[in-house]
LOKEMI-88060 format. One line per field, with one value per residue: residue in one letter; x negated, y negated, z negated of N, C-alpha, C in turn. Coordinates in nm, 3 decimals, always signed. Each point is the difference from the previous one (the first is absolute). Example, Ala and Ser with C-alpha at 12.3 -4.5 7.8 and 13.67 -1.06 7.14 Angstrom:
BEGIN
r	A  S
n_c1	-1.319  +0.035
n_c2	+0.569  -0.105
n_c3	-0.780  +0.072
ca_c1	+0.089  -0.082
ca_c2	-0.119  -0.119
ca_c3	+0.000  -0.006
c_c1	-0.090  +0.077
c_c2	-0.120  -0.109
c_c3	+0.000  -0.073
// end
This chain:
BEGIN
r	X  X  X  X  X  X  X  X  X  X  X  X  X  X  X  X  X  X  X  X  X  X  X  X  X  X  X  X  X  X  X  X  X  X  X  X  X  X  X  X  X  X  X  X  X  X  X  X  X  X  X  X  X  X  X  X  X  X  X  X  X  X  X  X  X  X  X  X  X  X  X  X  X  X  X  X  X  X  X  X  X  X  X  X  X  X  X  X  X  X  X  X  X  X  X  X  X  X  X  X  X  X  X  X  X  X  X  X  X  X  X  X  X  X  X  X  X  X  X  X  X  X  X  X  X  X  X  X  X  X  X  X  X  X  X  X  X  X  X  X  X  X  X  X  X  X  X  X  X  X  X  X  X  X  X  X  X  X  X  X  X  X  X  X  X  X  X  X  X  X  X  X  X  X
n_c1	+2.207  -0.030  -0.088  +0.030  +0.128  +0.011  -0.001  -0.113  +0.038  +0.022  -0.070  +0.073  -0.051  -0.017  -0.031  -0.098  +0.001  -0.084  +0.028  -0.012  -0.009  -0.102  -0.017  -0.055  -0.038  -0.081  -0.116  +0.020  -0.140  -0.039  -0.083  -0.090  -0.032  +0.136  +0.070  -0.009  +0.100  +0.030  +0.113  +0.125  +0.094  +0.018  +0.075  +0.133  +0.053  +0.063  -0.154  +0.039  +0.115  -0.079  +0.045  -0.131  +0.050  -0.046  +0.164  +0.072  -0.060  -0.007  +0.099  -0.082  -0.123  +0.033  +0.099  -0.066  -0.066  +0.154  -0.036  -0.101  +0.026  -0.090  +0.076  -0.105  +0.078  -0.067  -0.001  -0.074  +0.030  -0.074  -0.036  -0.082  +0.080  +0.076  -0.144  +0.004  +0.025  -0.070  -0.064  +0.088  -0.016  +0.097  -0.050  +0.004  -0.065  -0.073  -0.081  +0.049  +0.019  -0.114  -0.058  -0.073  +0.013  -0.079  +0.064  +0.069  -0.046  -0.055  +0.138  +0.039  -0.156  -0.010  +0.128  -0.092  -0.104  +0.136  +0.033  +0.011  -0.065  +0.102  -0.115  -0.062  -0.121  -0.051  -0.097  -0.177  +0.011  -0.009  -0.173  +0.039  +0.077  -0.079  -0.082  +0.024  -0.033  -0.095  +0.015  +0.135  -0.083  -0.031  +0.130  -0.091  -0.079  +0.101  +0.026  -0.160  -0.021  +0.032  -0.012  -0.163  +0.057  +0.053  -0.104  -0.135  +0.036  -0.017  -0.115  -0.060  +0.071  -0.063  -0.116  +0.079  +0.048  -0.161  +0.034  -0.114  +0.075  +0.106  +0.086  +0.062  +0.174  -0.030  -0.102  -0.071  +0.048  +0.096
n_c2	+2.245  -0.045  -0.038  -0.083  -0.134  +0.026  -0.082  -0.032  -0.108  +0.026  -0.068  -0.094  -0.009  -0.152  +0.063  -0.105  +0.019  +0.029  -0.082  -0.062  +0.179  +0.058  +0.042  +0.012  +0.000  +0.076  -0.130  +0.101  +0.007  -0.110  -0.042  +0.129  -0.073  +0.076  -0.068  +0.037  -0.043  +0.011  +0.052  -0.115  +0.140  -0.136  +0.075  +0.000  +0.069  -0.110  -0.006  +0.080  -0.053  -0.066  -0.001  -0.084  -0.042  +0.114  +0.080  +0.042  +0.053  -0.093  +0.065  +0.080  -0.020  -0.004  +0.153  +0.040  -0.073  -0.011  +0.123  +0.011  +0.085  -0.027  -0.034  -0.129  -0.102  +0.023  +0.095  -0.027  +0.121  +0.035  +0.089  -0.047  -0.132  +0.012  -0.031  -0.135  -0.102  +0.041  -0.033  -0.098  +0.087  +0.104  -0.060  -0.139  +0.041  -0.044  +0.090  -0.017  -0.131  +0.080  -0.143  -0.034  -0.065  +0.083  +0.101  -0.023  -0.036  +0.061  +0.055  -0.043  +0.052  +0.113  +0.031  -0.059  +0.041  +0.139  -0.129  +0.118  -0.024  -0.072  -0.088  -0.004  -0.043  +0.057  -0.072  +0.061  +0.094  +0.001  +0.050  -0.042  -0.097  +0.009  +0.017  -0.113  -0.074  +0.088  -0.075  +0.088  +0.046  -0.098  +0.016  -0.053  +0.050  +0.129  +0.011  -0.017  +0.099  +0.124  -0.025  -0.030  +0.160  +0.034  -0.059  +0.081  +0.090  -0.024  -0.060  +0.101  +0.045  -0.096  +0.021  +0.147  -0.029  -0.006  -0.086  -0.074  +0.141  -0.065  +0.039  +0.092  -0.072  +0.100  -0.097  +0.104  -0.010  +0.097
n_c3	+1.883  -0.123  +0.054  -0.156  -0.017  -0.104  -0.071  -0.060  +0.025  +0.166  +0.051  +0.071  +0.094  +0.041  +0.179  +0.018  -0.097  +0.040  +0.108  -0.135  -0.013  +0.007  +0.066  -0.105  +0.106  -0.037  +0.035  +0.118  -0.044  +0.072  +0.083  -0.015  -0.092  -0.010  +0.001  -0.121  +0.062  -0.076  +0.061  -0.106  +0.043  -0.030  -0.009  +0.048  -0.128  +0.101  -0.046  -0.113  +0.043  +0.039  +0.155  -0.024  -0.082  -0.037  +0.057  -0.120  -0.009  +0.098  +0.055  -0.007  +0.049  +0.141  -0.001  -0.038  +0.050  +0.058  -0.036  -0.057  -0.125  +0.018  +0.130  -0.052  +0.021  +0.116  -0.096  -0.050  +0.108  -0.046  +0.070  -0.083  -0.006  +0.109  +0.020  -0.054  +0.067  +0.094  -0.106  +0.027  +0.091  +0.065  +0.139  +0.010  +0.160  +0.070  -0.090  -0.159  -0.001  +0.000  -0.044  +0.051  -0.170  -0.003  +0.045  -0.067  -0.076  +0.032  +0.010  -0.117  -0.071  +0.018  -0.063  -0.124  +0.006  +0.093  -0.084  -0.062  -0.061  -0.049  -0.003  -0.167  +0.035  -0.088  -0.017  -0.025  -0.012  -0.112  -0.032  -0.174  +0.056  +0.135  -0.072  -0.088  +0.144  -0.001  -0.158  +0.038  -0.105  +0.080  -0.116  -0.087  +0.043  +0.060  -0.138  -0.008  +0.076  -0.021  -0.156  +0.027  +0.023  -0.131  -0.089  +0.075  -0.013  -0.164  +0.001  +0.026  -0.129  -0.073  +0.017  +0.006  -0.133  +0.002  +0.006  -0.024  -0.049  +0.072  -0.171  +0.090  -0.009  +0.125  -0.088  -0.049  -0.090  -0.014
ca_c1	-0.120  +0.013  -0.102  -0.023  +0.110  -0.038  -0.136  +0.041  +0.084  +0.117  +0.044  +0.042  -0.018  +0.100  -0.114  +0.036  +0.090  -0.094  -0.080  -0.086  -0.130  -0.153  -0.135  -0.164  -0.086  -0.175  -0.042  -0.207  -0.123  -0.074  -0.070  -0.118  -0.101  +0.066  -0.013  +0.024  +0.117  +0.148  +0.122  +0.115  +0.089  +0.172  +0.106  +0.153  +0.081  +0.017  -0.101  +0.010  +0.094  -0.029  -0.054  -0.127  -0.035  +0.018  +0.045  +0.068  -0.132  +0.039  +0.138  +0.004  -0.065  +0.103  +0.088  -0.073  -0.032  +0.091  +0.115  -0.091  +0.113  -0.099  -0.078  +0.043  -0.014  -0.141  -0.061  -0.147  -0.059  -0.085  -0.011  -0.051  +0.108  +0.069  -0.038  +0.028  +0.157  +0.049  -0.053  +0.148  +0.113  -0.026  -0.123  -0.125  -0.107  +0.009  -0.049  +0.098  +0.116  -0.036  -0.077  -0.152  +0.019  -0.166  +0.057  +0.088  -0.127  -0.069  +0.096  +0.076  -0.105  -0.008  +0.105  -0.056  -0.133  +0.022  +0.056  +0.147  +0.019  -0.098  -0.055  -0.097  -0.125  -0.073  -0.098  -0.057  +0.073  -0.113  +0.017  +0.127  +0.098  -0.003  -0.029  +0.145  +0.107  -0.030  -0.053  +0.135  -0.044  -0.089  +0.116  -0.017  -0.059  +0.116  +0.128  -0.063  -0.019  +0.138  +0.046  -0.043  +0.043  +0.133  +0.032  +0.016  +0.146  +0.109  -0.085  +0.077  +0.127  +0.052  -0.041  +0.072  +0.144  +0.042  +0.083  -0.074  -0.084  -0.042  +0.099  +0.120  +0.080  +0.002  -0.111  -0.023  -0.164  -0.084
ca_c2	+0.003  +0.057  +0.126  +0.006  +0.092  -0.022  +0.056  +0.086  -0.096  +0.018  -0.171  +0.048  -0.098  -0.009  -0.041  -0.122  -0.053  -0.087  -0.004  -0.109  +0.029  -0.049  +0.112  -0.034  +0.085  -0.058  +0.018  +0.061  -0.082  -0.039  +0.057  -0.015  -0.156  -0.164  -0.045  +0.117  -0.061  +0.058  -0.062  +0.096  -0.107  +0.000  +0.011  -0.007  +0.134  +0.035  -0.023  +0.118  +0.020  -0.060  +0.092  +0.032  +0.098  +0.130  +0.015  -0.086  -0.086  -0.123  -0.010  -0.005  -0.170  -0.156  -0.002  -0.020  -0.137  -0.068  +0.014  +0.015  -0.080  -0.116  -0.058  -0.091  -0.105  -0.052  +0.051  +0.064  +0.175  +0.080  +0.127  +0.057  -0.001  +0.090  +0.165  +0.034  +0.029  +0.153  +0.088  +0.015  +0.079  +0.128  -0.012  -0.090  -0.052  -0.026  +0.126  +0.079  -0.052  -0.019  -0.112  -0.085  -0.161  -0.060  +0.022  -0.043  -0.101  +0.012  +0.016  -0.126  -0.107  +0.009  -0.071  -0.159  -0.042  -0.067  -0.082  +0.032  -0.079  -0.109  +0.080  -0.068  +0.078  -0.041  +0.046  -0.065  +0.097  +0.043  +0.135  +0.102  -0.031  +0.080  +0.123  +0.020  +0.043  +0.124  +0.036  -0.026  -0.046  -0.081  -0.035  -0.143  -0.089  -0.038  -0.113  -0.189  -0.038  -0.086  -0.130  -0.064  -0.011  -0.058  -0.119  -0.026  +0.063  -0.116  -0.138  +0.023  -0.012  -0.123  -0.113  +0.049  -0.075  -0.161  -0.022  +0.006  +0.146  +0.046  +0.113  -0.032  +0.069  +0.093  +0.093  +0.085  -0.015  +0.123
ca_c3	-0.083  -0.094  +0.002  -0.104  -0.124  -0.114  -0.076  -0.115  -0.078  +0.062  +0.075  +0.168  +0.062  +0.065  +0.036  +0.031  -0.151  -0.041  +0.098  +0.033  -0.077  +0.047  +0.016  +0.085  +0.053  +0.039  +0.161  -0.025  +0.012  +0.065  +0.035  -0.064  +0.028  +0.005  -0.163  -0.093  -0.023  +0.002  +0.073  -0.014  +0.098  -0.057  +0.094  -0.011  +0.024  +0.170  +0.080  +0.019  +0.076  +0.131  +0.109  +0.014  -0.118  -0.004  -0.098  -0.085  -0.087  +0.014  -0.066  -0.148  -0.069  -0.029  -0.058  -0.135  -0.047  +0.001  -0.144  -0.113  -0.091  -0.096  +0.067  -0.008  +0.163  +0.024  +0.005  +0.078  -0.050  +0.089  +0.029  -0.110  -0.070  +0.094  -0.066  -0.142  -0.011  +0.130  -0.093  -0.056  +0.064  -0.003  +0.087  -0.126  +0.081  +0.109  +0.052  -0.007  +0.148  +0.165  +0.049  +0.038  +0.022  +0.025  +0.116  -0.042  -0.029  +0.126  +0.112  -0.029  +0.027  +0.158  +0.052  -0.013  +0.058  +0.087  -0.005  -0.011  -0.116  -0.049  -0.158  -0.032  -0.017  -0.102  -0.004  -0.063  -0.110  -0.061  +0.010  -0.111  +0.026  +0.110  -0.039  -0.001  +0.090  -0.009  -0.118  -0.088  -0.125  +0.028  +0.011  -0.056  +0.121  +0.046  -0.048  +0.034  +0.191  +0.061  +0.004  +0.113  +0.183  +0.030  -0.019  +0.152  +0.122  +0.025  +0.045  +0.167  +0.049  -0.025  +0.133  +0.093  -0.036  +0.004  +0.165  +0.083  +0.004  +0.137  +0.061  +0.070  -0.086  +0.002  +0.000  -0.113  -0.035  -0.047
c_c1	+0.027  -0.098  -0.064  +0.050  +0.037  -0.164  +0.049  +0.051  +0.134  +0.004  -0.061  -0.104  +0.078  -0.072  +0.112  +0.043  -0.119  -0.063  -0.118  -0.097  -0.146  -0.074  -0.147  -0.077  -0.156  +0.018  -0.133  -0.037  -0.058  -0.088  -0.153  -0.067  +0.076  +0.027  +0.102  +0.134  +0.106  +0.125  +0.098  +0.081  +0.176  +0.144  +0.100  +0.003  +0.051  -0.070  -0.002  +0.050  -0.034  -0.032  -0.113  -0.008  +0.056  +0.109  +0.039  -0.121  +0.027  +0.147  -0.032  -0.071  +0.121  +0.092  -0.100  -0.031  +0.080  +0.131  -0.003  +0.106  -0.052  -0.110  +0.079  +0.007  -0.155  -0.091  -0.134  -0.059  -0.083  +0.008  -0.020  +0.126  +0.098  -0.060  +0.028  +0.174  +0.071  +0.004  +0.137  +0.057  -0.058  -0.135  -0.080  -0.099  +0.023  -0.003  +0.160  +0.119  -0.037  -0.046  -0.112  +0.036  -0.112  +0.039  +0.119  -0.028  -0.109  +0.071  +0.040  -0.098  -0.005  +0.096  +0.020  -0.090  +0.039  +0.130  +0.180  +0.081  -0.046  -0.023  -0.120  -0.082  -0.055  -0.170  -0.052  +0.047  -0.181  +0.026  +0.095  +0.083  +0.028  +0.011  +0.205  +0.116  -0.002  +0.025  +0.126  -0.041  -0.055  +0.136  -0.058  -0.073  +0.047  +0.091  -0.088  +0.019  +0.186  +0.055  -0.080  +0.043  +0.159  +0.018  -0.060  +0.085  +0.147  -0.021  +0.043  +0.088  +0.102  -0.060  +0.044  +0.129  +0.016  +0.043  -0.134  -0.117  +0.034  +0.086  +0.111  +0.080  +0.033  -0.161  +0.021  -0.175  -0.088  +0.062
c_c2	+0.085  +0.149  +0.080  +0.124  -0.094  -0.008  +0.037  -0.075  +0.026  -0.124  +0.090  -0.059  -0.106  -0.110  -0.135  -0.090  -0.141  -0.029  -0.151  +0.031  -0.023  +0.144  -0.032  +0.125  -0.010  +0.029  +0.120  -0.091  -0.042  +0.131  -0.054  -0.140  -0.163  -0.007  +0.132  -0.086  +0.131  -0.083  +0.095  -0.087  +0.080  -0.021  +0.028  +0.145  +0.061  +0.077  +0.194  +0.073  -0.006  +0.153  +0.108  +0.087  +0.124  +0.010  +0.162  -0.081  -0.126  -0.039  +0.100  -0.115  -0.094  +0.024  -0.007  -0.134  -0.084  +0.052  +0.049  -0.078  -0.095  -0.062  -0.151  -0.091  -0.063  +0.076  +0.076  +0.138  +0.044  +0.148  +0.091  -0.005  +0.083  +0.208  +0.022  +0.009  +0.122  +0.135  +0.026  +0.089  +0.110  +0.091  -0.007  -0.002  -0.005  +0.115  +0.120  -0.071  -0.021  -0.072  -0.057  -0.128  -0.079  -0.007  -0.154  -0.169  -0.035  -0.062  -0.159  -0.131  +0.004  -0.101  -0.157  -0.002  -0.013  -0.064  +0.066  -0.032  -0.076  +0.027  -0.165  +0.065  -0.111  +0.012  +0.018  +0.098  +0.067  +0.150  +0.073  -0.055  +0.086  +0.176  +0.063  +0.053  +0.157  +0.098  -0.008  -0.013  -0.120  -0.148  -0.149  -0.052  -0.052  -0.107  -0.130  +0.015  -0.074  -0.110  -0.078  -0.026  -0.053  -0.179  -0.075  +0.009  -0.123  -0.119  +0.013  +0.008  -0.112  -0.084  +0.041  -0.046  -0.173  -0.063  +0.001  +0.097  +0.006  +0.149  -0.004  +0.082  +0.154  +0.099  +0.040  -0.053  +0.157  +0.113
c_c3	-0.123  -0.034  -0.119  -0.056  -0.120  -0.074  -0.139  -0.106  +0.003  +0.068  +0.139  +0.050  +0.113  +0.080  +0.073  -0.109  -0.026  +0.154  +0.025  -0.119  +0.090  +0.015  +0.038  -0.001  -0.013  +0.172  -0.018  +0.002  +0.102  +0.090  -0.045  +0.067  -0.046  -0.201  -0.061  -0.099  -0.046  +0.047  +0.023  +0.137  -0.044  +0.093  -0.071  +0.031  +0.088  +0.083  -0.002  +0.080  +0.146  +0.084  -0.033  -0.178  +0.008  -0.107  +0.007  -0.119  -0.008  -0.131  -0.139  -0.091  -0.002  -0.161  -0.164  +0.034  +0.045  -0.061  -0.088  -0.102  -0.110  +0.111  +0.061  +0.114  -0.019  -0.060  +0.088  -0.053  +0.086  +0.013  -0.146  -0.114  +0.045  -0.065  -0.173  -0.008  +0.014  -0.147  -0.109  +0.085  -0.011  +0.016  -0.090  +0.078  +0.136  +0.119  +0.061  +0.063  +0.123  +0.059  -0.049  +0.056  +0.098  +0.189  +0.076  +0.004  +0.137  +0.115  -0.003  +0.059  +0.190  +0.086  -0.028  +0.090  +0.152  +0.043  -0.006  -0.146  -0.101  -0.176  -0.010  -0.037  -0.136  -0.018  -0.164  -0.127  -0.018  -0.018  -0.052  +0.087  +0.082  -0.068  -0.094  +0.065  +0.022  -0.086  -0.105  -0.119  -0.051  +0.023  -0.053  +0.111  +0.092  +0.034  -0.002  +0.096  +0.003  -0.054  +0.069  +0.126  +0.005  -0.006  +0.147  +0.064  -0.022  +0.028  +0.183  +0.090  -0.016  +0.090  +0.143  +0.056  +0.042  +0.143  +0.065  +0.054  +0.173  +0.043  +0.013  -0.100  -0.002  -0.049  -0.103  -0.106  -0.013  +0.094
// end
């Protein structure tokens, strides 16, 4: 890996350093008639990595949001944080390292929806919220969604934990 470099701090990146960070993704929208819901769906850094995502694209996301050097355990990022971060390196866009997260993103949801990995779907994200995930400037709105989605994501994962969640010692929650 190491597809970076340095940024302009000089911090490396060092992908896997952090592997029980969070990616949420927006789901598209519905199809025209059913309810006007926004829905993020959250997955394990792994999930980049997987067969079905296009790489190296894939392995460049993983390595920024799992070794990102101010990136914390459990943490929850979305795509939009990943584009502000990306703005510390040489590049500084997506354009100029060669990838279409939006591509990327697509690939990952494809690979939940048909059952190749596992992820939580969130509902019920209002329009700014939704409109955020799009919107790297749009960094305070942001930051309610996720402390919202993170204090879900750990409610779940605690009733995941409990003996009577029904999982076997070899499952993964994310």
């Amino acid at each position: 890996m190491q597809q970076l470099g340095p940024n302009a701090f000089g911090d490396m990146l060092e992908p896997g350093r952090v592997g029980d960070c969070y990616l949420g993704l927006q789901l598209p929208p519905p199809p025209a008639g059913e309810p006007e819901a926004g829905t993020v769906l959250i997955v394990a850094p792994a999930a980049l990595l997987h067969p079905g995502v296009p790489q190296p694209a894939g392995s460049l996301l993983y390595e920024l949001l799992s070794g990102h050097p101010d990136r914390q355990a459990g943490e929850l990022v979305f795509l939009a944080d990943l584009t502000c971060e990306l703005r510390a390196w040489p590049d500084g866009t997506w354009a100029r390292v060669g990838i279409d997260p939006a591509v990327v993103a697509q690939a990952v949801v494809g690979c939940w929806r048909d059952g190749h990995l596992d992820g939580r779907q969130f509902d019920e994200l209002d329009f700014e919220e939704a409109r955020s995930l799009q919107q790297p400037a749009m960094t305070y709105v942001r930051s309610q969604l996720r402390a919202r989605l993170t204090g879900r994501l750990h409610r779940a994962h605690r009733r995941w934990l409990h003996p009577t969640s029904g999982r076997q010692p070899s499952d993964r929650f994310l």
